[in-house]
C-alpha positions in Angstrom: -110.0 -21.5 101.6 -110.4 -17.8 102.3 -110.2 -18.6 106.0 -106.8 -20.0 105.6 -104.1 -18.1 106.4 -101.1 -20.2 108.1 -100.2 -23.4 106.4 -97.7 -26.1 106.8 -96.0 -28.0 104.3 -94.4 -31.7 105.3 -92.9 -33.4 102.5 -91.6 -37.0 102.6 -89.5 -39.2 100.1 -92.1 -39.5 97.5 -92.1 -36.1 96.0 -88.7 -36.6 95.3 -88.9 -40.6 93.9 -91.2 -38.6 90.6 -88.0 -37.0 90.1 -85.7 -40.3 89.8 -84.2 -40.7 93.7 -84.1 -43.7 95.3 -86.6 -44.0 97.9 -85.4 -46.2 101.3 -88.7 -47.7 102.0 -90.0 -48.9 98.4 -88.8 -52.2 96.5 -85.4 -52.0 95.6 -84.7 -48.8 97.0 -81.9 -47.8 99.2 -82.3 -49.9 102.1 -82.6 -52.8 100.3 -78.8 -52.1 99.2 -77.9 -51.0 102.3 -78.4 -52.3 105.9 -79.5 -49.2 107.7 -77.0 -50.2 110.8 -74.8 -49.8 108.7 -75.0 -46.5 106.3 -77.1 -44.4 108.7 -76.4 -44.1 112.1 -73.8 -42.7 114.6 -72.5 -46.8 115.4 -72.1 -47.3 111.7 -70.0 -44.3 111.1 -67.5 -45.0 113.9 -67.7 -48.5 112.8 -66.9 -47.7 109.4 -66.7 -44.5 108.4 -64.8 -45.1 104.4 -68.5 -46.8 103.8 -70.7 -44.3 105.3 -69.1 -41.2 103.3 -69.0 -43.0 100.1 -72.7 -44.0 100.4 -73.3 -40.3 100.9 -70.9 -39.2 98.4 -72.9 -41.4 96.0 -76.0 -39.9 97.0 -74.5 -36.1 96.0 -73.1 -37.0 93.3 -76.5 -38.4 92.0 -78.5 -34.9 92.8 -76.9 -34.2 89.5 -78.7 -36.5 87.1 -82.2 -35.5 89.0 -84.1 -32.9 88.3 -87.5 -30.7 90.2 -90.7 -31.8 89.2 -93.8 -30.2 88.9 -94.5 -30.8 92.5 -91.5 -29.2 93.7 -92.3 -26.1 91.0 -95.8 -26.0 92.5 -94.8 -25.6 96.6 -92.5 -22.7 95.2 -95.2 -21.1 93.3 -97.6 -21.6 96.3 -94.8 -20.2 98.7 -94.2 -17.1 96.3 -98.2 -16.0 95.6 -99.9 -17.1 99.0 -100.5 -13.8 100.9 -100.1 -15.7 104.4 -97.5 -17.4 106.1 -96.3 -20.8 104.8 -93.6 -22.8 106.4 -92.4 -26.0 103.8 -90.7 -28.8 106.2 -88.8 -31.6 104.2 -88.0 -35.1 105.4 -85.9 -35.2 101.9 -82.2 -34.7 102.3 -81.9 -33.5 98.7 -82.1 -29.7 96.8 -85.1 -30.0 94.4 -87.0 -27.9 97.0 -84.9 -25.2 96.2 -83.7 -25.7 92.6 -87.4 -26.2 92.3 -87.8 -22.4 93.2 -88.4 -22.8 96.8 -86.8 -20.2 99.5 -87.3 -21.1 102.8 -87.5 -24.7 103.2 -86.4 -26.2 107.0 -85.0 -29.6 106.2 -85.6 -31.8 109.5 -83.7 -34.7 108.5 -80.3 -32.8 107.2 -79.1 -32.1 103.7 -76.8 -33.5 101.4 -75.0 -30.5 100.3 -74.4 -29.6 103.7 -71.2 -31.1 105.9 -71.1 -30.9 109.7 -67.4 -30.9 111.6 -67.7 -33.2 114.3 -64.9 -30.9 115.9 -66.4 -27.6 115.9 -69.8 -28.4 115.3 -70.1 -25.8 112.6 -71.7 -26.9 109.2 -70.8 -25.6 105.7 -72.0 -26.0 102.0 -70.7 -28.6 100.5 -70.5 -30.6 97.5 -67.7 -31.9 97.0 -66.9 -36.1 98.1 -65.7 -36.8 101.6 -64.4 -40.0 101.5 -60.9 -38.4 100.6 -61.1 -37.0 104.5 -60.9 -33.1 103.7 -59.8 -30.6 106.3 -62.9 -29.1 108.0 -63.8 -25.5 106.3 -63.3 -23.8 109.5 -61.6 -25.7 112.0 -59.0 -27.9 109.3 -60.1 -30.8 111.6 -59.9 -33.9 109.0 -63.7 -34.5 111.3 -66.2 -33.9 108.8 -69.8 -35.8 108.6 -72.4 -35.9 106.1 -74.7 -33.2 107.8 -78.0 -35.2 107.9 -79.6 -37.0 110.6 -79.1 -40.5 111.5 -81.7 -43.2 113.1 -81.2 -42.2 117.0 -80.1 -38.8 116.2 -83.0 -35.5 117.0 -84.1 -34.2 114.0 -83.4 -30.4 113.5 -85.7 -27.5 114.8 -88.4 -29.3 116.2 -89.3 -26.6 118.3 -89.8 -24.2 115.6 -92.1 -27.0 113.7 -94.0 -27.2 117.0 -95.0 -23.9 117.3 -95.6 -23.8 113.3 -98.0 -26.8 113.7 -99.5 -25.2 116.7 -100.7 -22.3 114.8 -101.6 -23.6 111.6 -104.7 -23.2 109.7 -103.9 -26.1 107.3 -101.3 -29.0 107.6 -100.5 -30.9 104.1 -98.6 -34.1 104.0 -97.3 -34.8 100.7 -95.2 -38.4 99.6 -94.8 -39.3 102.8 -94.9 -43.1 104.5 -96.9 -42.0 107.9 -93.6 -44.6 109.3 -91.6 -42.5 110.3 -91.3 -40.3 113.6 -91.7 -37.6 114.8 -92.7 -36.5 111.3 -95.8 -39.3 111.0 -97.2 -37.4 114.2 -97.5 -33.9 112.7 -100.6 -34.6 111.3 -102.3 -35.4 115.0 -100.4 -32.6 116.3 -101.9 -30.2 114.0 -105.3 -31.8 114.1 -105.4 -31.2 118.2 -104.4 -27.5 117.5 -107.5 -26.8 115.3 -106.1 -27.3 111.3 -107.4 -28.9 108.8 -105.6 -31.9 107.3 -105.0 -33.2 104.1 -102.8 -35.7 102.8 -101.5 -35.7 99.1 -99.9 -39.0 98.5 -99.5 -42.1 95.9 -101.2 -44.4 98.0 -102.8 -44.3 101.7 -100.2 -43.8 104.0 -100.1 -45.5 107.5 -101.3 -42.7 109.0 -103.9 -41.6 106.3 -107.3 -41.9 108.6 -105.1 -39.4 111.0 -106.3 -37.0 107.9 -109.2 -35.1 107.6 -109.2 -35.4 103.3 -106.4 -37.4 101.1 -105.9 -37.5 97.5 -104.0 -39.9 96.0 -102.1 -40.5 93.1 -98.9 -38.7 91.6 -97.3 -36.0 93.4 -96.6 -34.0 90.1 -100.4 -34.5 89.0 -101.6 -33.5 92.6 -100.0 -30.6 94.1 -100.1 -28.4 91.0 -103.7 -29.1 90.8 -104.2 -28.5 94.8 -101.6 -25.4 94.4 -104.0 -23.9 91.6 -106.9 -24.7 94.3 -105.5 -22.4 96.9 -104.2 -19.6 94.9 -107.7 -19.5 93.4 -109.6 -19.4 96.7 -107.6 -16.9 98.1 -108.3 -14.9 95.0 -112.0 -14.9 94.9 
């Protein structure tokens, strides 16, 4: 591991389902409640938007009763003692990332505790519901949106994931489906640019023979153990 020296972090759903969230894809998770027409994308909101932010107002308010898991502990450790640069990307809409100790963590897909003013574009913390309709922080439009990204919507800073995955000595998928795009392409796109691959995961994902190793089983057994791997490598 001495050679590595630029690594890439993508983390999916399953990281986070260790800690206690709902995953959308697994039995009885989310979309199994929820048509996805109907609780994720723009047509859904204008269609009805008293569902959409309760469904999301739900999902805050359950942040709460979840807490990081060794997984999430490990990627902060990871980001805090590895001498080169790390970039952690984050399908997950939640915070463990950073409650978990994490500091810089790009989350492509959004985040709960964020709202975005469809008025003034500008986003702002938030935690707080937003099915009462509250004023926009900055504008006091009554225009506010869950800030995370619908199905048809561009998920944020692509071209800064790019041009990580471009450069990238290593490329790690962890708890992720390999369903979902343009994440589930990463691994190809890093694999073209010279990294190595390896996927961390409780089960082969659909895109695990994309991969040049994967480990599977728990998240919280794995990445601590992979973490503890690295660190040592760079070490010796």
């Amino acid at each position: 591991m001495a050679e590595i020296n630029r690594i890439v972090i993508l983390t999916g759903a399953g990281i986070s389902a260790e800690s206690g969230i709902d995953t959308f894809r697994s039995a009885g998770g989310l979309w199994e409640q929820h048509k996805v027409e109907d609780v994720a994308t723009p047509e859904g909101f204008a269609r009805d938007p008293d569902l959409v932010l309760g469904f999301y107002d739900m999902r805050r308010e359950a942040l709460a009763k979840v807490e990081p898991n060794p997984a999430h502990r490990a990627l902060a450790k990871l980001e805090a003692e590895f001498a080169g640069e790390f970039l952690l990307v984050t399908q997950n809409v939640d915070d463990l990332h950073e409650r978990g100790g994490s500091r810089q963590v790009l989350h492509m897909h959004g985040e709960l505790k964020s709202a975005l003013c469809t008025s003034c574009e500008i986003r702002s913390p938030w935690d707080d519901t937003m099915a009462n309709r509250p004023p926009c922080p900055v504008c006091q439009a009554p225009t506010l949106r869950p800030d995370v990204v619908w199905f048809g919507e561009m998920p944020y800073q692509m071209e800064r994931i790019y041009g990580a995955l471009g450069s990238a000595d290593l490329f790690v998928s962890i708890g992720t489906s390999g369903a979902v795009y343009p994440a589930a392409g990463f691994v190809q796109e890093a694999r073209q640019s010279g990294a190595q691959t390896l996927e961390l995961n409780l089960e082969p994902s659909e895109g695990t023979h994309f991969f040049h190793e994967a480990r599977h089983g728990p998240a919280g057994e794995l990445v601590p153990r992979w973490v503890d791997e690295v660190l040592g490598a760079a070490l010796s």
